[in-house]
C-alpha positions in Angstrom: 0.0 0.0 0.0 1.2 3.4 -1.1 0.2 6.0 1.4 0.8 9.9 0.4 2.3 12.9 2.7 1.7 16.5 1.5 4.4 18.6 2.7 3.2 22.4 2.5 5.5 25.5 3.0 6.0 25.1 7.4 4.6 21.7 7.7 6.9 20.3 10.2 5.8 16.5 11.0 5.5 14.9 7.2 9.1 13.0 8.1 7.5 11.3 11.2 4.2 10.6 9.1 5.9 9.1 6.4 7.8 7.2 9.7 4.6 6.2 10.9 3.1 4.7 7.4 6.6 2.9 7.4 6.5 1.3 10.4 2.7 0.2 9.9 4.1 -1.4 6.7 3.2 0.8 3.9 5.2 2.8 1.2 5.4 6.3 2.1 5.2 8.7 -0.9 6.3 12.5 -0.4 3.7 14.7 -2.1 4.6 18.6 -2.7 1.7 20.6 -1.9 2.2 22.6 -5.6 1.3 19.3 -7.4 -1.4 18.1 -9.4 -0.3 14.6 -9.2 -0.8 12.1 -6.2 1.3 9.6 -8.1 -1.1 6.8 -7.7 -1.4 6.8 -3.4 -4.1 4.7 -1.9 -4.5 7.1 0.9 -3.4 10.4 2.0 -2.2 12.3 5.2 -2.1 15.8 6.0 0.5 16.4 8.1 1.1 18.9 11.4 3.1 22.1 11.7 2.3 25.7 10.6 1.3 25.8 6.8 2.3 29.4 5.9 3.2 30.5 9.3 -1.0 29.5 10.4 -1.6 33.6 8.3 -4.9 34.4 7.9 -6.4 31.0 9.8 -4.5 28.2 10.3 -5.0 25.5 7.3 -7.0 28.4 5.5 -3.9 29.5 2.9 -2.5 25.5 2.4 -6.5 24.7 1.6 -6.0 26.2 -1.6 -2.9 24.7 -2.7 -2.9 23.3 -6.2 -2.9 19.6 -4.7 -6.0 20.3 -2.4 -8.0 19.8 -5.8 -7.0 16.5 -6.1 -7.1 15.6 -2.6 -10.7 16.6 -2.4 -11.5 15.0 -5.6 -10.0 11.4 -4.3 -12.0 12.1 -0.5 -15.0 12.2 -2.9 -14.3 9.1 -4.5 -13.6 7.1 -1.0 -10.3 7.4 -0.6 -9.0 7.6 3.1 -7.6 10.6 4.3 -6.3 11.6 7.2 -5.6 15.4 8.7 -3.3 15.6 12.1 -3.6 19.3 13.7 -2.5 21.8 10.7 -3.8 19.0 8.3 -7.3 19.0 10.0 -7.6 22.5 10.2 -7.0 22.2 6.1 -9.9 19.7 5.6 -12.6 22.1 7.9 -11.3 25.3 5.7 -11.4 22.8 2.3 -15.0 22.0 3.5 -14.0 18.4 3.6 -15.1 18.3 7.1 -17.6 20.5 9.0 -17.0 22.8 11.6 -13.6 24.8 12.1 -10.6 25.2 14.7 -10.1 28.3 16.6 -7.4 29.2 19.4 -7.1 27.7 22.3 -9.9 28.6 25.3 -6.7 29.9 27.7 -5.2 31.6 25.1 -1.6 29.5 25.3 0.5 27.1 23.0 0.1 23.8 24.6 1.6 20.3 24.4 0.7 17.0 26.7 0.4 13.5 26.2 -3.5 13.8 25.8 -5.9 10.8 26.4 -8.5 10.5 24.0 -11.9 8.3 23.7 -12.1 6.5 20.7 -16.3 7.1 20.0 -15.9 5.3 16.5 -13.6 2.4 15.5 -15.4 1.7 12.6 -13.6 4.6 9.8 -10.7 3.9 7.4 -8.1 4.8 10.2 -10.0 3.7 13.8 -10.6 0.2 12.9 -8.1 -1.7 14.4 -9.0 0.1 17.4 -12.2 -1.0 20.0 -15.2 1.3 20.6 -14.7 2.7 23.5 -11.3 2.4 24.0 -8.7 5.4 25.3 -5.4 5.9 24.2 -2.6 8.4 24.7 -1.0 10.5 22.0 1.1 13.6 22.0 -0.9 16.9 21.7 0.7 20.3 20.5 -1.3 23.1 19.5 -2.5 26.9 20.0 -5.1 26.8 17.9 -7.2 23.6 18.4 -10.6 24.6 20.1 -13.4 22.8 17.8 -16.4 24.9 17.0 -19.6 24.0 15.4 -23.2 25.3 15.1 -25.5 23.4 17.7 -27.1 21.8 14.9 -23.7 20.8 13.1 -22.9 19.2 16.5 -26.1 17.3 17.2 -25.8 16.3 13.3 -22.5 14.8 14.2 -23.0 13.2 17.5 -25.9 11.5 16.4 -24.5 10.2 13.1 -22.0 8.6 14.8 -19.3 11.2 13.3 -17.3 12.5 16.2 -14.3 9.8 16.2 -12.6 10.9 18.9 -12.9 12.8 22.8 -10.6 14.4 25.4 -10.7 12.3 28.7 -9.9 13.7 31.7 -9.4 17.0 31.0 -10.1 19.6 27.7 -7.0 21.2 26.6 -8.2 23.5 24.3 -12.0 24.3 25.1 -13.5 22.1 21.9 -17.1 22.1 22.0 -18.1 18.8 23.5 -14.8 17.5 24.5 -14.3 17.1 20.7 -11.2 15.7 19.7 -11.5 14.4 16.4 -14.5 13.4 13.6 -15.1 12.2 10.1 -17.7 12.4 7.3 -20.0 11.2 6.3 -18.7 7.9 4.4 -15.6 7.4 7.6 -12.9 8.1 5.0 -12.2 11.6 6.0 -10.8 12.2 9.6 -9.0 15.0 11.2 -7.9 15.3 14.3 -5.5 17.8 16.8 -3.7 15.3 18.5 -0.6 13.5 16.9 -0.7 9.9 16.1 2.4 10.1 14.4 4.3 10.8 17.3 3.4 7.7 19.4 4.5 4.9 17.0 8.0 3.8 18.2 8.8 2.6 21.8 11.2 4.9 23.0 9.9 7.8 21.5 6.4 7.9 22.6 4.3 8.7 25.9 4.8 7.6 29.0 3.0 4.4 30.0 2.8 2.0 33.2 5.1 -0.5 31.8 8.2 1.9 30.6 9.0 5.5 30.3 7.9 6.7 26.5 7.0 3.1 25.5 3.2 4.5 24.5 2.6 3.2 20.9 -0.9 4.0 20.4 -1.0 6.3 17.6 0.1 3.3 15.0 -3.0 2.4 15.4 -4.4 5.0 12.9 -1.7 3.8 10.3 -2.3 -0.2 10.5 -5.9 0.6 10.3 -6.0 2.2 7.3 -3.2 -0.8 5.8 -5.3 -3.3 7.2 -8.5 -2.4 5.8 -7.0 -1.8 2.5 -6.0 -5.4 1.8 -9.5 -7.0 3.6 -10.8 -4.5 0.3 -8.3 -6.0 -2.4 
């Protein structure tokens, strides 16, 4: 499986995505957000960082590059696609998910190993993971606060479309404890924290059994390589 990263001017975490889709056993393909060819991926990530220094909104400049055409296009047509922090922020200001990311509630840059809900394991990149089920990942973000119109949220909550929640405590004042959703056909997801940074012991959280052992965020990656070959 071929799995694409767009690198846009200030992304800074497409080298530990294209890490990520390594170590879950897929091909990682560098994509230059100025392209008009995906070169053939079979999924797509938008990565982190601080697409044209976050001007204007954050994602709201890199959701018109060239390449967004295309990757809107093949969200369309099923393929999965997956938007970490910056990336996410791209697929509310491309429209390819609803609602839209504002700064943080206390007004500060913050970044903690965050636990998360999982509310739906059954989209392209939460399937290998169990409904219900909380995990730890890296957070890192001053602009992540989810906002929606009361009816765009009760639209989402009761179609089954917000994938992921803060536990314990909200680091960024999102509506509803809102971490992370999809649309409507669970190919689309975005998210603020950062899978990619929790896929190597060693380099992860901090869990019970070992200091930075946490490995949770590969889930998101295997997911997505799993489901691709039950589909071939």
């Amino acid at each position: 499986m071929r799995i694409g990263v767009i690198t846009f001017p200030g992304s800074l975490d497409d080298r530990d995505a294209q890490r990520a889709v390594r170590l879950a056993g897929a091909q990682p393909v560098a994509l230059w957000h100025g392209s008009h060819d995906l070169e053939g991926v079979d999924a797509l990530v938008l990565p982190g960082g601080f697409s044209y220094g976050d001007y204007l909104r954050c994602g709201a400049i890199a959701s018109l590059s060239p390449i967004m055409n295309e990757v809107a296009d093949a969200a369309k047509q099923g393929m999965p696609v997956l938007g970490i922090c910056n990336g996410f922020q791209m697929l509310t200001e491309a429209r390819l998910l609803e609602g839209g990311l504002i700064r943080n509630d206390h007004g500060a840059f913050i970044c903690r190993d965050q636990v998360m809900r999982v509310e739906n394991a059954s989209t392209d990149w939460t399937s290998g993971f169990e409904q219900g089920q909380e995990i730890t990942i890296p957070l890192k973000n001053g602009e992540g606060g989810f906002i929606a119109s009361d009816d765009v949220l009760d639209r989402l909550e009761g179609e089954g479309r917000v994938v992921f929640r803060y536990v314990d405590v909200n680091p960024n004042g999102s509506l509803r404890d809102i971490a992370g959703i999809t649309n409507e056909h669970g190919n689309v997801v975005g998210l603020m924290p950062h899978p990619e940074h929790a896929v190597e012991p060693g380099f992860g959280p901090d869990t019970a059994a070992a200091m930075r052992s946490g490995v949770d965020g590969l889930g998101f990656f295997t997911s997505v390589v799993r489901r691709a070959l039950v589909e071939a």
